[in-house]
C-alpha positions, 0 to 999 in steps of 0.5 A, spaced: 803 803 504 798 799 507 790 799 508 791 802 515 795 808 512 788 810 509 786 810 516 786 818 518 787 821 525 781 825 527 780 830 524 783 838 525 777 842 522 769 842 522 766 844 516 758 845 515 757 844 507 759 845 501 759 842 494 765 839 490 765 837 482 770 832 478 771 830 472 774 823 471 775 818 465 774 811 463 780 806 461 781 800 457 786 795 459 791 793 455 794 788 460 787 785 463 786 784 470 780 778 470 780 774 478 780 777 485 781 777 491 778 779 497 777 787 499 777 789 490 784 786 490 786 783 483 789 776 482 794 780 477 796 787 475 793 790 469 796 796 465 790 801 461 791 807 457 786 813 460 781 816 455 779 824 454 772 824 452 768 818 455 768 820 462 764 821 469 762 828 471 760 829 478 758 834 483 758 831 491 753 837 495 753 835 502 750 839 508 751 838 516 746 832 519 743 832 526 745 825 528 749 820 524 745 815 524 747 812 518 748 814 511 744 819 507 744 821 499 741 821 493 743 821 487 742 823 480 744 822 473 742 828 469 738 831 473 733 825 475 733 821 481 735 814 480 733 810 486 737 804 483 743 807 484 743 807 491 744 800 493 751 800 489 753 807 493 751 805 499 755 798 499 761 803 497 760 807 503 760 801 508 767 799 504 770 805 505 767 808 511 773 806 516 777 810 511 772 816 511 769 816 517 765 824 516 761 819 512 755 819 517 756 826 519 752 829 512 747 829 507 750 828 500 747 830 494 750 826 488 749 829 482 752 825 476 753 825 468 756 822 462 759 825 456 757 817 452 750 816 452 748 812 459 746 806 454 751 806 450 755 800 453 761 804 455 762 801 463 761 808 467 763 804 474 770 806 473 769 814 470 763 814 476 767 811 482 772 815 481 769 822 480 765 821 486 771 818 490 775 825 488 769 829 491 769 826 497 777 826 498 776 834 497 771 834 502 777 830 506 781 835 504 778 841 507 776 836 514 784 836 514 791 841 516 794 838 509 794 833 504 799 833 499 797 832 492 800 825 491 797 823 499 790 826 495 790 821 487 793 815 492 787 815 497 783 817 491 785 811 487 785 807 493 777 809 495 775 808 488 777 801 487 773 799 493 767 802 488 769 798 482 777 795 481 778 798 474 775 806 477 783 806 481 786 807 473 782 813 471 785 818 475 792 819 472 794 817 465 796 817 460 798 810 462 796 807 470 798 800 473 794 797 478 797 790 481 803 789 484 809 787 479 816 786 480 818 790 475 814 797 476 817 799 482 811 803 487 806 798 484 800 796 489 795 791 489 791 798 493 792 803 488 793 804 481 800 808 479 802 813 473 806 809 468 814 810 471 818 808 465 820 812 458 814 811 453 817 812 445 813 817 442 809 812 437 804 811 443 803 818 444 796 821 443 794 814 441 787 813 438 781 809 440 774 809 436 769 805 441 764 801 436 758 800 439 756 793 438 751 791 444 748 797 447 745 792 452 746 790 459 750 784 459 747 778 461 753 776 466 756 782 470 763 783 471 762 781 478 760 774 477 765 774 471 771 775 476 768 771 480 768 765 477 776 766 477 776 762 483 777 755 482 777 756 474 782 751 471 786 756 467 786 761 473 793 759 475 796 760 467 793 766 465 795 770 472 802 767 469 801 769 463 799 776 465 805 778 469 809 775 463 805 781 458 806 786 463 814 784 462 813 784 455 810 791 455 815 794 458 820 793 452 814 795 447 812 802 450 820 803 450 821 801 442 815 803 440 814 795 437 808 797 434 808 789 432 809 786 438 804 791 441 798 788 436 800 781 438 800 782 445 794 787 447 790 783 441 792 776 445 789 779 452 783 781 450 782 773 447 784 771 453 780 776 457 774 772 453 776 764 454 777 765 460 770 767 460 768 761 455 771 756 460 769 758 465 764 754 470 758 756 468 760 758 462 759 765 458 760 769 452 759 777 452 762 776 445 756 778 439 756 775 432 759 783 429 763 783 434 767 777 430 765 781 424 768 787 426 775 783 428 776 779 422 775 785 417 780 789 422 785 783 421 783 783 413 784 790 412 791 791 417 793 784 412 793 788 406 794 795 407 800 794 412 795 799 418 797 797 425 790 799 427 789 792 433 782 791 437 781 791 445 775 788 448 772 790 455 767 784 459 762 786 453 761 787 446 763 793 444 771 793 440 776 799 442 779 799 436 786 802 437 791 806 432 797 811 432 794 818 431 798 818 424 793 813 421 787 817 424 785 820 417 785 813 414 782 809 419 777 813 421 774 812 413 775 804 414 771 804 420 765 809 417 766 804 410 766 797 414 765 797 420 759 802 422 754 797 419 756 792 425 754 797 430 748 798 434 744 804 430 751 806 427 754 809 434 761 809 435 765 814 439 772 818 437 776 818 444 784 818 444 789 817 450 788 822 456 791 824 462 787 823 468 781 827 472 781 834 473 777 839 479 771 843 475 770 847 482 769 848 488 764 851 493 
């Protein structure tokens, strides 16, 4: 597939309004992509786990306009306007236009909410570039004879990175690739792809308690952050070692190593952050308790045997992983040690999920 593939004929159908809701998940990396490239397209593949409960609920309203003269919407998040949103959608909207060109034909009202507090830390640009890029692929849908369902998620996905690189993982799950590998046939550097190989039943209904250490805005943004990859004097080595991980992952989904599982997702997120730290200017998203909280986690894995692990996002906060049969006992670890590192005691219980899902239509 390439970008022109996306480029639709005119369209068969007229439609004067209607309303569309999606519901779409966040994702946490467990191979990181950090770096890219021109048009969202990243430096390396990257791997994540699709989560249940944090997600982004959407509902895109449009109506006909008399002119199309440019884009027109306003978009609310539980139920007040937000303003300050508008200029990330209308830069998505410019993106995406070529590929959606009904775009300038309506007025949208986006309605939009998530089930993690606004201010909790969570990244919402992957739940929420993905929910409204499936509505406006339901809006495609109806300006359109037939769209298969596969043609529908592999726009979708393609639409959504153009909005935030990471927000093409959260369609599908339980585990999405984004970035092309020669080991993962049908991967793209355009869309994200369901996980194809067998999986061992040790990584199913995997766990994902998020600790909530920071609830603040980060003082770099991920876009800087990714940036800043450019000329970075580590980049080559760690696109390098990101394909070897991806490789490596292979064979410890297959297995089940949760060992070698531990070593390989708990080293991509240091590395996520010494990129960050070698960076130029150099930065650190880390806090003082977000190294509190991993040592206690490698202190009590040492001494119980657990095979809970920690990943990180470009932020703070600690996803702490763990196969669901160690749910009872980790959990009362976390409430035990781990709460008094978290802003006002916040953390969220999620697991892995399995992608969107349309709530309705009208």
């Amino acid at each position: 597939m390439t970008e022109t593939d996306f480029i639709p004929k005119p369209y068969s159908k007229q439609i004067e309004n209607g309303a569309f809701t999606w519901s779409s998940p966040s994702n946490i990396a467990l191979v990181k992509y950090w770096g890219k490239k021109e048009d969202q397209i990243p430096e390396n593949p990257s791997i994540s786990f699709t989560l249940d409960y944090c997600k982004t609920t959407t509902t895109l309203s449009f109506s006909k306009k008399e002119n199309n003269d440019g884009f027109a919407f306003d978009v609310f998040l539980d139920h007040e306007k937000k303003d300050d949103f508008k200029p990330k959608i209308e830069t998505f909207f410019k993106r995406i236009e070529s590929y959606m060109p009904f775009l300038k034909d309506f007025y949208f009202k986006i309605e939009t909410s998530n089930s993690f507090p606004h201010s909790s830390g969570i990244a919402s640009s992957a739940s929420g570039m993905s929910a409204l890029a499936l509505c406006l692929m339901s809006v495609e849908k109806e300006l359109v004879e037939t769209i298969s369902e596969a043609f529908f998620i592999q726009k979708a996905s393609f639409l959504a990175r153009l909005g935030s690189g990471s927000a093409c993982r959260s369609l599908e799950g339980d585990l999405v690739v984004w970035g092309s590998h020669d080991d993962i046939p049908g991967s793209s550097n355009l869309f994200g792809v369901k996980y194809p190989f067998e999986v061992h039943e040790n990584f199913k209904n995997y766990q994902d308690t998020i600790l909530l250490v920071d609830k603040g805005e980060k003082q770099v943004s991920s876009t800087v952050g990714h940036n800043l990859m450019h000329g970075h004097p580590f980049a080559k080595q760690r696109f390098e070692q990101a394909n070897k991980n991806l490789s490596n992952m292979i064979s410890i989904l297959k297995t089940g190593d949760l060992k070698a599982f531990i070593g390989l997702v708990e080293s991509e997120a240091l590395t996520l952050h010494a990129m960050m730290m070698t960076s130029m200017p150099y930065f650190i998203l880390m806090k003082p308790n977000t190294l509190e909280i991993i040592n206690k986690i490698w202190s009590f894995r040492a001494s119980t045997g657990s095979k809970l692990c920690f990943t990180l996002d470009a932020g703070a906060n600690v996803h702490v992983l763990y196969p669901e049969n160690e749910a009872n006992s980790v959990l009362e670890f976390i409430k035990s040690e781990l709460v008094i590192y978290c802003q006002k005691g916040e953390y969220i219980n999620d697991k892995i999920g399995f992608g969107a899902q349309l709530i309705k239509e009208c």
